[in-house]
Residue frames relative to the residue before (quaternion, step in Angstrom):
aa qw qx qy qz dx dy dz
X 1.0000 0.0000 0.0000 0.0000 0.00 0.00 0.00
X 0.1465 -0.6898 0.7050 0.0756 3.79 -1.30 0.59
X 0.0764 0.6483 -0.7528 -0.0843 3.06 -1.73 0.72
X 0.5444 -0.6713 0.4154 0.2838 3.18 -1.61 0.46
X 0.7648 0.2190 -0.0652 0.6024 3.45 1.32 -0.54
X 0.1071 0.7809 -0.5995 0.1387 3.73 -1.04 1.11
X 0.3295 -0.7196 0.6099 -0.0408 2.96 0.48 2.49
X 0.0311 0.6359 -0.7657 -0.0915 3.34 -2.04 0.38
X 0.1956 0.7723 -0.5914 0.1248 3.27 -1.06 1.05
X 0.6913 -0.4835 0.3855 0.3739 3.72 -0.89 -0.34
X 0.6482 -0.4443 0.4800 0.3899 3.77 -0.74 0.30
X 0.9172 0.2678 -0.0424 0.2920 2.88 0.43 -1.48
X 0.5274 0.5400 -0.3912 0.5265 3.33 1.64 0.48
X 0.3844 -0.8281 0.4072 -0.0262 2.89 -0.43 2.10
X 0.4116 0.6439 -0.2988 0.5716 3.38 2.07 -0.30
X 0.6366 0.5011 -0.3509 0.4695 3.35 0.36 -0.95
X 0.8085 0.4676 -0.1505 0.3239 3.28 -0.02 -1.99
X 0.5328 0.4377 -0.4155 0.5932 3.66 1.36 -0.24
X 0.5225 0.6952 -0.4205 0.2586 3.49 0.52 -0.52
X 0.7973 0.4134 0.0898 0.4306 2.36 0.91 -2.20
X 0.5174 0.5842 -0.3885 0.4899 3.44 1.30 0.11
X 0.7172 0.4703 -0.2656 0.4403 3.13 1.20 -1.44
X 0.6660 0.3785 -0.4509 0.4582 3.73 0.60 0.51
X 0.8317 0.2834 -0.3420 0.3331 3.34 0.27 0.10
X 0.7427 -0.4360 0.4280 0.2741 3.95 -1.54 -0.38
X 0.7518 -0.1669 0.2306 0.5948 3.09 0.75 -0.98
X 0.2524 -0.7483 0.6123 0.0384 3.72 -0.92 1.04
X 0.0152 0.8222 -0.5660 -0.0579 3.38 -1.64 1.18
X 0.2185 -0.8033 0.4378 0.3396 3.33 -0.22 -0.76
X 0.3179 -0.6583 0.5840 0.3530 3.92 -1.17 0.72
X 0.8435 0.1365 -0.2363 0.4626 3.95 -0.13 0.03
X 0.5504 -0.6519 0.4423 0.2766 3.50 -1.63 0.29
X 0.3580 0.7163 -0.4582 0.3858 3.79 1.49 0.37
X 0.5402 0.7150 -0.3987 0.1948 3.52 0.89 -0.40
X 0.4924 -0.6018 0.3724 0.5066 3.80 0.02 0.48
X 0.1897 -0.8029 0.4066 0.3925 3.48 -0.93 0.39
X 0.3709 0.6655 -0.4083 0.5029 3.55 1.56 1.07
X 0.5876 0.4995 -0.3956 0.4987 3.57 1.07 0.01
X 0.6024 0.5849 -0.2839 0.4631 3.47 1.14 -1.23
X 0.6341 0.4239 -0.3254 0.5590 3.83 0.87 -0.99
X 0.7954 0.2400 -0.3831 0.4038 3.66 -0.35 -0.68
X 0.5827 0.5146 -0.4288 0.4601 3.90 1.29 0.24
X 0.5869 0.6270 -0.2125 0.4662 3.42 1.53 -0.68
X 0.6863 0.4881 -0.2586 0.4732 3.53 1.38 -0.28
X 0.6695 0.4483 -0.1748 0.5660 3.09 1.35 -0.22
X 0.9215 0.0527 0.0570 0.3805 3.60 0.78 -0.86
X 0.4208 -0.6637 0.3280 0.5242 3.94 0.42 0.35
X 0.0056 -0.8444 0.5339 0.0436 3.37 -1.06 0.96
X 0.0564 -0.8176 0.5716 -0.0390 3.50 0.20 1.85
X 0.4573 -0.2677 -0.8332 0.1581 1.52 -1.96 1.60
X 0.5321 -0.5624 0.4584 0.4364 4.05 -1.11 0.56
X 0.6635 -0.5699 0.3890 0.2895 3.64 -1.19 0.85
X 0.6081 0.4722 -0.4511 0.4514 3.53 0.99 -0.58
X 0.5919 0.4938 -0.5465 0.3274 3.93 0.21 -0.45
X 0.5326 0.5032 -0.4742 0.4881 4.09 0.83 -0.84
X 0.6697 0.5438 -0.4255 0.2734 3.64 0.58 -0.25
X 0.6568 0.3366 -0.2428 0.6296 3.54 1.46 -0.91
X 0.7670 0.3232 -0.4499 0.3239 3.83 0.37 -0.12
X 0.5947 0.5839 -0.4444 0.3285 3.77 1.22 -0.58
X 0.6042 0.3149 -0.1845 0.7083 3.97 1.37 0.01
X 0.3533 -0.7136 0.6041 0.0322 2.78 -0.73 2.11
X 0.6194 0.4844 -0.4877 0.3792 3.85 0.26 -0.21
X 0.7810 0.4200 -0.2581 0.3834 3.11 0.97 -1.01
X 0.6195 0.2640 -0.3838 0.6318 4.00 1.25 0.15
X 0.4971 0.4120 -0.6515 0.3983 3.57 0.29 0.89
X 0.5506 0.7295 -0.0945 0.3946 3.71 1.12 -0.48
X 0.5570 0.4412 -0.1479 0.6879 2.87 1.83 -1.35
X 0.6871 0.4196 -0.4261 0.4128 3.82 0.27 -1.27
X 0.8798 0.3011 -0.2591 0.2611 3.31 0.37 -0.99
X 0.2720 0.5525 -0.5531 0.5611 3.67 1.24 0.84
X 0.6686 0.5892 -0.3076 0.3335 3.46 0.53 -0.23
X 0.3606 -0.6694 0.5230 0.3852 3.30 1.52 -0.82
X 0.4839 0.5780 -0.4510 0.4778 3.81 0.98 -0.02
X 0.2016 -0.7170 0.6234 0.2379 3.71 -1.08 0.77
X 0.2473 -0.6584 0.7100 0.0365 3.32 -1.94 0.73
X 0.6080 -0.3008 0.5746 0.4579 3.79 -1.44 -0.42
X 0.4857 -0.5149 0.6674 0.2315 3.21 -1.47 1.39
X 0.3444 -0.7288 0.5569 -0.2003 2.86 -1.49 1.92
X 0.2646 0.7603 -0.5869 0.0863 3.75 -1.34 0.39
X 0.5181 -0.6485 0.5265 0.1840 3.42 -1.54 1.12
X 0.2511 -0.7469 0.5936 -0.1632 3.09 -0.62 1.50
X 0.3074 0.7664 -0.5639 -0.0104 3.34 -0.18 1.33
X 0.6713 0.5877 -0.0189 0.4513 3.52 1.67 -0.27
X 0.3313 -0.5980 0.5094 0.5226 3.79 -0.37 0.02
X 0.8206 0.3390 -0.3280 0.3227 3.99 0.59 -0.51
X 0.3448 0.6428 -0.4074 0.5496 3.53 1.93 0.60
X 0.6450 0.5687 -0.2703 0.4329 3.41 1.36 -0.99
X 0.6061 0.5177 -0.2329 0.5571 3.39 1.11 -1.58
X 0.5889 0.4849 -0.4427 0.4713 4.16 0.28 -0.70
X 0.8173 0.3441 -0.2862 0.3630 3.25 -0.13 -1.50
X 0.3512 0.7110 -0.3421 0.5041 3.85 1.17 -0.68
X 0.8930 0.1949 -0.1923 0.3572 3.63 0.25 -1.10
X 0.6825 0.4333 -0.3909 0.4400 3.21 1.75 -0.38
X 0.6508 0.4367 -0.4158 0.4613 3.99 1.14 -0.48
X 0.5727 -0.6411 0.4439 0.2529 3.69 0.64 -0.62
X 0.2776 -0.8155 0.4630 0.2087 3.51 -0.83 0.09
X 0.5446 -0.0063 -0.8380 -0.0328 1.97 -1.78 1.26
X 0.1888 -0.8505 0.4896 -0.0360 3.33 -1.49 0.54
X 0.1632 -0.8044 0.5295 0.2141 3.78 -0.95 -0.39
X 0.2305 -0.7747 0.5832 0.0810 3.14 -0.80 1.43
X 0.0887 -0.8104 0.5734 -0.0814 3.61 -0.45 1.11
X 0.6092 -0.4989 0.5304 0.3141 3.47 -1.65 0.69
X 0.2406 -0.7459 0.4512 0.4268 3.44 -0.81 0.48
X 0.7351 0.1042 -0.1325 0.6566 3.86 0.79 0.34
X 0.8448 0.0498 -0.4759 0.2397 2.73 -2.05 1.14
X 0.2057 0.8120 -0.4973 0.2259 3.28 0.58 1.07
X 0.3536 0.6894 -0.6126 0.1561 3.98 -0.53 -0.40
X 0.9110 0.1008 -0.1647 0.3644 3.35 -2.08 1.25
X 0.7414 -0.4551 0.1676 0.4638 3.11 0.70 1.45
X 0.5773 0.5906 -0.4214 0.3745 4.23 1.35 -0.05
X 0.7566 0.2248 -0.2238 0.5718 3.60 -1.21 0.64
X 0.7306 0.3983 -0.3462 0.4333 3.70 0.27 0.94
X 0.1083 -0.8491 0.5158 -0.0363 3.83 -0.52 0.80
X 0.2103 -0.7919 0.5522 0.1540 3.63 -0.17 0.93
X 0.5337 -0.6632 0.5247 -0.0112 3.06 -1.41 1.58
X 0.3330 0.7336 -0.5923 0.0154 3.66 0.06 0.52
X 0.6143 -0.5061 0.2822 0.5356 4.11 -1.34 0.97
X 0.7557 0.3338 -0.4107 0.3859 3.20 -1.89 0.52
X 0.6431 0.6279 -0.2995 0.3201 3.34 1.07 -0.27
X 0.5528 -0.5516 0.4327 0.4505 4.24 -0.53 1.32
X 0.1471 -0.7293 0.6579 0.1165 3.13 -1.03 0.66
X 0.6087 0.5392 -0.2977 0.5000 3.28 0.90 -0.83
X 0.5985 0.6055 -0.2555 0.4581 3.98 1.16 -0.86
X 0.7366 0.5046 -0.1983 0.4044 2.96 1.13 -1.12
X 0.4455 0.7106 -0.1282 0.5294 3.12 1.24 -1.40
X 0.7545 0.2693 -0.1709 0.5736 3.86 0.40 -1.09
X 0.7173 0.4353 -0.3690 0.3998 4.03 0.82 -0.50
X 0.4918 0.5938 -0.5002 0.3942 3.94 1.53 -0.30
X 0.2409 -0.7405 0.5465 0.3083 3.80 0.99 -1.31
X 0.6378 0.5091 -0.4053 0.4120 3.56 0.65 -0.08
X 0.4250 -0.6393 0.5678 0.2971 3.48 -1.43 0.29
X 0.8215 0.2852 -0.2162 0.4440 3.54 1.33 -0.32
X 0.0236 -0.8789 0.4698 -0.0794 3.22 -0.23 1.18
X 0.1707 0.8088 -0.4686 -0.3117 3.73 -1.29 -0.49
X 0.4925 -0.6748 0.4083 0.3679 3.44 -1.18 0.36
X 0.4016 -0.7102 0.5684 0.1065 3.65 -1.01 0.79
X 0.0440 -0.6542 0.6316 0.4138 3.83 -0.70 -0.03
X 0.5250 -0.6843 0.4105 0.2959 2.88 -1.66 0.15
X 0.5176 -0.7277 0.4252 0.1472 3.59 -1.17 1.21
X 0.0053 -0.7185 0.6678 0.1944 3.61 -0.51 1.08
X 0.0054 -0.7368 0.6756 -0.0254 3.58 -0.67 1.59
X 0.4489 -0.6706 0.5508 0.2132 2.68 -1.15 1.37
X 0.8260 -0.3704 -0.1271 0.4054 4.32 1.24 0.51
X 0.6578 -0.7055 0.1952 0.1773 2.95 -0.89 0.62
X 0.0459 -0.8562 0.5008 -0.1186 4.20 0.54 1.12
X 0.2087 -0.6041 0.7679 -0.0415 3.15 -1.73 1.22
X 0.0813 -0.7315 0.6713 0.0878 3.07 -1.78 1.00
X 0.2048 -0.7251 0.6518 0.0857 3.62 -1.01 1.15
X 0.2879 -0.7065 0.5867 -0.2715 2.63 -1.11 2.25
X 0.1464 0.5800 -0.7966 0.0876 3.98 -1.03 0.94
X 0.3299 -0.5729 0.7187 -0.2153 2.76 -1.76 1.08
X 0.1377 0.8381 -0.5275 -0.0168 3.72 -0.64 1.12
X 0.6806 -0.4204 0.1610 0.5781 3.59 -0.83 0.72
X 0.8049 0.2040 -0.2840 0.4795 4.00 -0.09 -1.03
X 0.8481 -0.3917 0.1165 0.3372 3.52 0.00 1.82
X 0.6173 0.5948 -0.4676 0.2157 3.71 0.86 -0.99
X 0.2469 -0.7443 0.5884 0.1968 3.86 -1.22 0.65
X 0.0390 0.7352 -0.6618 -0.1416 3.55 -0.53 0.18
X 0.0262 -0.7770 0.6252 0.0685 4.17 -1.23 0.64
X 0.4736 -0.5878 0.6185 0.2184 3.41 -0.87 1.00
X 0.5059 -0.7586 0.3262 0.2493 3.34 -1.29 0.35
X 0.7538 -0.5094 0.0940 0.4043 3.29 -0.94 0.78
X 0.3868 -0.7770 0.4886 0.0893 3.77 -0.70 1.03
X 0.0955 -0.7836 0.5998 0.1307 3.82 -0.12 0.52
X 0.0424 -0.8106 0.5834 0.0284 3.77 -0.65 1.01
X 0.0779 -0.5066 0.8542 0.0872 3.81 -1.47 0.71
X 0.2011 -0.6171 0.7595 -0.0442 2.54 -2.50 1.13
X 0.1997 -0.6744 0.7006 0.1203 3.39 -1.19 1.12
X 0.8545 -0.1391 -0.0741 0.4949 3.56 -1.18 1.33
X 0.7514 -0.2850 0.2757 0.5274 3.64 0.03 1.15
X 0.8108 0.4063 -0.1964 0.3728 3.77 0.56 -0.10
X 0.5543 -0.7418 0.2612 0.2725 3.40 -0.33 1.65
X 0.0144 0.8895 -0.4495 -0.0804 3.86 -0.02 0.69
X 0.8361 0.0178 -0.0767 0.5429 3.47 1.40 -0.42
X 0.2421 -0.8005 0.5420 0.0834 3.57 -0.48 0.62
X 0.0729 -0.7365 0.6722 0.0204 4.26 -0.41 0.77
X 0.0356 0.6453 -0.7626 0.0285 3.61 -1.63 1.34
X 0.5523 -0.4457 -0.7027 0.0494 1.01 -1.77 2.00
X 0.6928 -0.5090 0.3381 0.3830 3.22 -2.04 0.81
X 0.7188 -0.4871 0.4401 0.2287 3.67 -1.46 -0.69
X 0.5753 0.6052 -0.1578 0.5271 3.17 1.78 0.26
X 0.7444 -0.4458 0.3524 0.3507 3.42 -1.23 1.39
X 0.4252 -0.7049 0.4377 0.3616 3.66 -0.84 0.47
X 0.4389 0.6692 -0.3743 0.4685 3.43 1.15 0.25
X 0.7650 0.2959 -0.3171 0.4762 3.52 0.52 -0.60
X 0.6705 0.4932 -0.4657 0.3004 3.21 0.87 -0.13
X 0.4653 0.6033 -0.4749 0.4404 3.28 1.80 -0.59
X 0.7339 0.4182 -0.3673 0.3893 3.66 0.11 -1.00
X 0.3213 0.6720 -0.4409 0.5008 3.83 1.24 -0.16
X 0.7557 0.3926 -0.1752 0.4941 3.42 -0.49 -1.81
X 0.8329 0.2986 -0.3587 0.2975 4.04 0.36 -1.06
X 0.6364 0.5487 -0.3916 0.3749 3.56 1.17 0.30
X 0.5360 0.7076 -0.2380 0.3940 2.84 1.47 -0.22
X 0.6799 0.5871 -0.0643 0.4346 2.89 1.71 -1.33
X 0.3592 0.8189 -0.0902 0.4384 2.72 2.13 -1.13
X 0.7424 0.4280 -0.0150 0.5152 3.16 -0.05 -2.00
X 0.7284 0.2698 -0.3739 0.5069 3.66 -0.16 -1.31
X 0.5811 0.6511 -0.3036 0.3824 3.97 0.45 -0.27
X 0.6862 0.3495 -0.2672 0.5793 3.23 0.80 -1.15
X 0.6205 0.5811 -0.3585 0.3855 3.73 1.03 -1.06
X 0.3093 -0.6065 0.6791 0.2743 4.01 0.66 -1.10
X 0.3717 0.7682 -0.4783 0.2072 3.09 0.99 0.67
X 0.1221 -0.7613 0.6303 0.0903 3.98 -1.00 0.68
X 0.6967 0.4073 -0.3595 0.4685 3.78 -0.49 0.96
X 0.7488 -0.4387 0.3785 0.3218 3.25 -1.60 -0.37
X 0.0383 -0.8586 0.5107 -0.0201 3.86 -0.66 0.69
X 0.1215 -0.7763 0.6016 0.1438 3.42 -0.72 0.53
X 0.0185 0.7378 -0.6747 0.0095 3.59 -0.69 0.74
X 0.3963 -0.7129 0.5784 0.0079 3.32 -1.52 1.89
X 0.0121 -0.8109 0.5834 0.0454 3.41 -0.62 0.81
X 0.3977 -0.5486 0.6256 0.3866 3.35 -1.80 -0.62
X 0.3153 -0.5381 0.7806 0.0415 3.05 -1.80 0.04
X 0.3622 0.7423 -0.5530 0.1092 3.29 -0.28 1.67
X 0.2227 -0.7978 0.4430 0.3430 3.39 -1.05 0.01
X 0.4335 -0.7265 0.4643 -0.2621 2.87 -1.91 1.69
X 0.7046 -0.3506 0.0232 0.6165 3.28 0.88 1.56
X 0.7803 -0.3526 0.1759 0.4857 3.76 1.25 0.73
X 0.5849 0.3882 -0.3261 0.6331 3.62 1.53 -0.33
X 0.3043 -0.6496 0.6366 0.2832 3.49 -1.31 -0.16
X 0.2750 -0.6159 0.7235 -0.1468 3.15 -1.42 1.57
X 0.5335 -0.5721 0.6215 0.0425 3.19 -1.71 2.52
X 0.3131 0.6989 -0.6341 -0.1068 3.43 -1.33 0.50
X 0.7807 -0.5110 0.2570 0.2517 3.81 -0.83 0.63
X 0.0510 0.9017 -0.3744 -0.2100 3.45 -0.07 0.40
X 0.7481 -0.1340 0.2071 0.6160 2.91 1.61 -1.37
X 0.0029 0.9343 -0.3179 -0.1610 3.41 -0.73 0.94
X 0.1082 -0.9287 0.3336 0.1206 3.21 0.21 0.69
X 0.8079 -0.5257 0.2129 0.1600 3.25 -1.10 1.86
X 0.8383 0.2621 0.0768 0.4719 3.58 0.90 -0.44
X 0.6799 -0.4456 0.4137 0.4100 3.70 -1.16 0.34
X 0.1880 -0.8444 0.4826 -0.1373 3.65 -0.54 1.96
X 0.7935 -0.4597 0.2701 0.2933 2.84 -1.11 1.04
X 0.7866 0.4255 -0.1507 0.4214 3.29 0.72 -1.69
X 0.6096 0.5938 -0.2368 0.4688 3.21 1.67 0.02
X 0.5340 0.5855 -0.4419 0.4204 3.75 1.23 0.23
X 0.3730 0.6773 -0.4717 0.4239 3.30 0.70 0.48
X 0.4574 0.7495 -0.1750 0.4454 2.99 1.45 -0.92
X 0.5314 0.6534 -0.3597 0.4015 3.96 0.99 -1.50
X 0.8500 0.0131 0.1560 0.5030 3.33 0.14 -1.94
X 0.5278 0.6239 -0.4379 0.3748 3.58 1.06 0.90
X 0.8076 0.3238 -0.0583 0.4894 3.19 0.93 -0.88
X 0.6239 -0.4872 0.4628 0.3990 3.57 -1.19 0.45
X 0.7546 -0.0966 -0.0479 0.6473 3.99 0.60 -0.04
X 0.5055 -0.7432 0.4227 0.1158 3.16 -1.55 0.59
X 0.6444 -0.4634 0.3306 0.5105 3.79 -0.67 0.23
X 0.6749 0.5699 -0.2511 0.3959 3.62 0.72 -0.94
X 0.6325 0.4144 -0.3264 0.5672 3.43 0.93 -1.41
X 0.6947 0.5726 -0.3323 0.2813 3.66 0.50 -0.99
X 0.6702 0.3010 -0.3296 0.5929 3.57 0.83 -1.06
X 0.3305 0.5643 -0.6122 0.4444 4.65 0.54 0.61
X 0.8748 0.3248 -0.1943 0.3026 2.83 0.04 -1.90
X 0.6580 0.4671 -0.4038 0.4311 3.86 1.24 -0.09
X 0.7162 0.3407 -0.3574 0.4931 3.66 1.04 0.02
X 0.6139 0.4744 -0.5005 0.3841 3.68 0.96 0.37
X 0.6623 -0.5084 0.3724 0.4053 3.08 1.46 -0.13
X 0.6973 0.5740 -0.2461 0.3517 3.65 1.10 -0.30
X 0.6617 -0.5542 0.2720 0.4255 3.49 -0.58 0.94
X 0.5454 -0.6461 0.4997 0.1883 3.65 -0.93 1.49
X 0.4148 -0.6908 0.5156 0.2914 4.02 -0.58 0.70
X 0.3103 -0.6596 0.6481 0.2206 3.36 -1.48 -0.26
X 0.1103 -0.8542 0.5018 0.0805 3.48 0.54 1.80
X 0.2342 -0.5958 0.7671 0.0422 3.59 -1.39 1.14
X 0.2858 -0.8225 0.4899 0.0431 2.82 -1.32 1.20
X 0.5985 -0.6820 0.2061 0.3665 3.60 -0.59 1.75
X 0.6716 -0.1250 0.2801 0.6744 4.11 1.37 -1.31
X 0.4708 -0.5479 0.4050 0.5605 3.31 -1.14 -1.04
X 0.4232 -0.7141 0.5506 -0.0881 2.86 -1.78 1.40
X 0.0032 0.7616 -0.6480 -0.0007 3.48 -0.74 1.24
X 0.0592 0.8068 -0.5686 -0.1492 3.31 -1.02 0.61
X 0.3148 -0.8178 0.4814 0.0194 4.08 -0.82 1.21
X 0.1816 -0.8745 0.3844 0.2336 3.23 0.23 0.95
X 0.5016 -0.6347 0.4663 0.3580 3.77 -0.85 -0.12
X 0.2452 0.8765 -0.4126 -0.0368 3.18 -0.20 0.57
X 0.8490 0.1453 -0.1720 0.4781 3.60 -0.39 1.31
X 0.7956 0.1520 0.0989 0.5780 3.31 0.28 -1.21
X 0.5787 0.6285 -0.2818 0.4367 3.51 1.02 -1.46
X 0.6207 0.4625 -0.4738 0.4199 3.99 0.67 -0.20
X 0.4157 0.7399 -0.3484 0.3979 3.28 0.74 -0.28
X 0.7270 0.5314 -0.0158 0.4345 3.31 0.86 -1.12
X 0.6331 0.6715 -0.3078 0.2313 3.44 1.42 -1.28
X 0.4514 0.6562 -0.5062 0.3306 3.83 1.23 -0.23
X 0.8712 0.1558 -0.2894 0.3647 3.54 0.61 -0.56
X 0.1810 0.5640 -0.6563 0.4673 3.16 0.80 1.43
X 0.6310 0.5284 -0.4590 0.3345 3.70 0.64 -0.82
X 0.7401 0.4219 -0.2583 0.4556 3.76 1.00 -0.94
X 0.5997 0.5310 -0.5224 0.2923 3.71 0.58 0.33
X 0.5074 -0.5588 0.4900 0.4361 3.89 -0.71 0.61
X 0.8352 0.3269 -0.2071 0.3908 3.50 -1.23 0.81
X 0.7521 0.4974 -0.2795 0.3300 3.30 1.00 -0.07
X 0.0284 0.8657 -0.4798 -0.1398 3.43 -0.99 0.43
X 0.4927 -0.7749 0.3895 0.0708 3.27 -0.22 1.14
X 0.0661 0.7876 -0.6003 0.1225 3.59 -0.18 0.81
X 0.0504 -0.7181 0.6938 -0.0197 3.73 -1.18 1.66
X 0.5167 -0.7001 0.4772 0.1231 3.74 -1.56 1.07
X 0.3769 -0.7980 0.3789 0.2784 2.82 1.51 0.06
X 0.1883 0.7805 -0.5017 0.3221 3.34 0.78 1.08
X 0.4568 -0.7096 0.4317 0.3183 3.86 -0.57 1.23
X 0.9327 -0.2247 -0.0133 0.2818 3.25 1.16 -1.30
X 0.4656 -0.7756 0.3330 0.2661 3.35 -0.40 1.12
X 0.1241 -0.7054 0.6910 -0.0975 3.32 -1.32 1.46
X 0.5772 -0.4979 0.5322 0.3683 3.25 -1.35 0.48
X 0.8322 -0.0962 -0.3850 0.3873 2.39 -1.90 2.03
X 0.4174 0.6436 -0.5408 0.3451 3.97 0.78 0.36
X 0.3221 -0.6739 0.6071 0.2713 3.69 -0.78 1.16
X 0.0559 0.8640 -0.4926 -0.0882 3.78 -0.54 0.51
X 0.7797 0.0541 -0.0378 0.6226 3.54 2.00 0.63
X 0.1303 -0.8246 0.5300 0.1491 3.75 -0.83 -0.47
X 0.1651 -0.6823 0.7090 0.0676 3.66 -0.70 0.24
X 0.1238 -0.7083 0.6938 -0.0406 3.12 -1.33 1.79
X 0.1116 -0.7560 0.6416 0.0654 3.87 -0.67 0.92
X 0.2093 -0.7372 0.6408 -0.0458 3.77 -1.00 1.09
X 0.1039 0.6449 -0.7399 0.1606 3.92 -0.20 1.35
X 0.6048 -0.4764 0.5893 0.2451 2.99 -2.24 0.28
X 0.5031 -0.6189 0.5200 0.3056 3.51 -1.24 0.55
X 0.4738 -0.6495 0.5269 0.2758 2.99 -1.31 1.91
X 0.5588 -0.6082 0.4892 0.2802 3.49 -1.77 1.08
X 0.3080 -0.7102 0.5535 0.3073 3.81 -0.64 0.52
């Protein structure tokens, strides 16, 4: 991609942001950290897809845990957490083990602390730093799946297929299409997904995180997290599919008809993280792979500093 201009400024310089509105067509964003006061005084001036209110229900996990479940969609037993003795209540009604999380700016395993019995609550409670918090129970999923979702203004949903993700410390390291899982769940996958960007008025690309549990012997989808924008688990997408996450969430805020992504085979993508670029030359010799670096100067533990997507044919049963 090329652009001709790449202002830098604060959120909060409202000079800028008129600036910057006044050059362009139509305004998005690649993460949900964005103030959701920048989005309004950018929103008055210029379309801003996805529309700033959604950063309002997803950048506060209480409040889009709230949203899923007005929905009739199920999630991880939940509670507002605003205290060490809000902390102790909820503790006794969800149980332990658990995760006490920030209720916003959190991402890759930061601003959250797993609860396990015997364990200081009150200690804990003082090491998150936040006054707003919630507790999570914890999920024995049997694995972890992401659906990529686009959504275009007059309603149409298109979802890529169901992604199966493993994480190495709280941080996404490999992603497998298509996931491991009865073709049912993935159907129900795709319809909550659809769901959500729907109920939201949503216009772009989403990634919604789920679980994989199991549920009187069948396995049963619940919600973790959704997040606002073209997703990690979704770069697989680049050189798997017949269009990509990127072109896709263009073509739903420019207005242009949403593809129908065919997928290239099966498709693992592994992200690089930290150290692991180092390594990427012999990603260069494996058949199927392509190898993509961010050019990042320098790599620190848990910094994503690239990925490698590999594209084989399905093995013949």
């Amino acid at each position: 991609d090329v652009v001709q201009n790449a202002p830098c400024a604060e959120f909060a310089d409202v000079e800028a942001l008129e600036m910057f509105a006044a050059e362009v067509d139509v305004i998005t964003y690649e993460f949900e950290n964005v103030p959701a006061s920048a989005a309004l005084v950018l929103a008055a001036r210029k379309p801003v897809l996805p529309e700033h209110k959604i950063l309002e229900t997803t950048q506060d996990r209480l409040a889009e845990k709230d949203f899923v479940t007005k929905l009739g969609i199920g999630t991880a037993a939940y509670a507002d957490v605003t205290s060490p003795q809000m902390l102790h209540e909820a503790v006794a009604r969800i149980g332990l083990p658990a995760v006490l999380k920030t209720r916003r700016f959190g991402y890759d395993g930061k601003g959250q602390i797993m609860l396990r019995p015997g364990d200081d609550l009150d200690a804990a409670w003082h090491r998150l730093e936040t006054r707003a918090a919630i507790l999570e129970a914890f999920v024995p999923f049997e694995r972890e799946v992401s659906v990529i979702a686009a959504r275009s203004a007059d309603g149409q949903v298109v979802c890529y297929d169901l992604t199966e993700n493993e994480h190495r410390d709280h941080i996404l390291k490999t992603s497998h299409v298509p996931a491991n899982v009865p073709e049912s769940v993935a159907t129900e996958a795709r319809r909550i997904a659809t769901s959500i960007a729907t109920a939201l008025g949503y216009v772009g690309v989403l990634g919604v995180e789920m679980f994989v549990v199991p549920e009187n012997g069948q396995p049963k989808v619940l919600v973790n997290e959704i997040a606002p924008r073209v997703h990690n688990s979704g770069h697989w997408t680049l050189d798997g599919a017949s269009v990509s996450q990127f072109e896709q969430h263009i073509r739903a805020i420019a207005g242009w008809p949403l593809a129908q992504p065919l997928r290239h085979g099966d498709v693992t993508m592994t992200n690089l993280i930290g150290d692991d670029v180092h390594d990427y030359i012999s990603w260069l010799t494996k058949p199927g792979a392509t190898v993509h670096l961010y050019g990042k100067r320098l790599a620190m533990p848990g910094r994503k500093m690239g990925h490698v997507t590999v594209v084989s044919q399905p093995k013949k049963s």
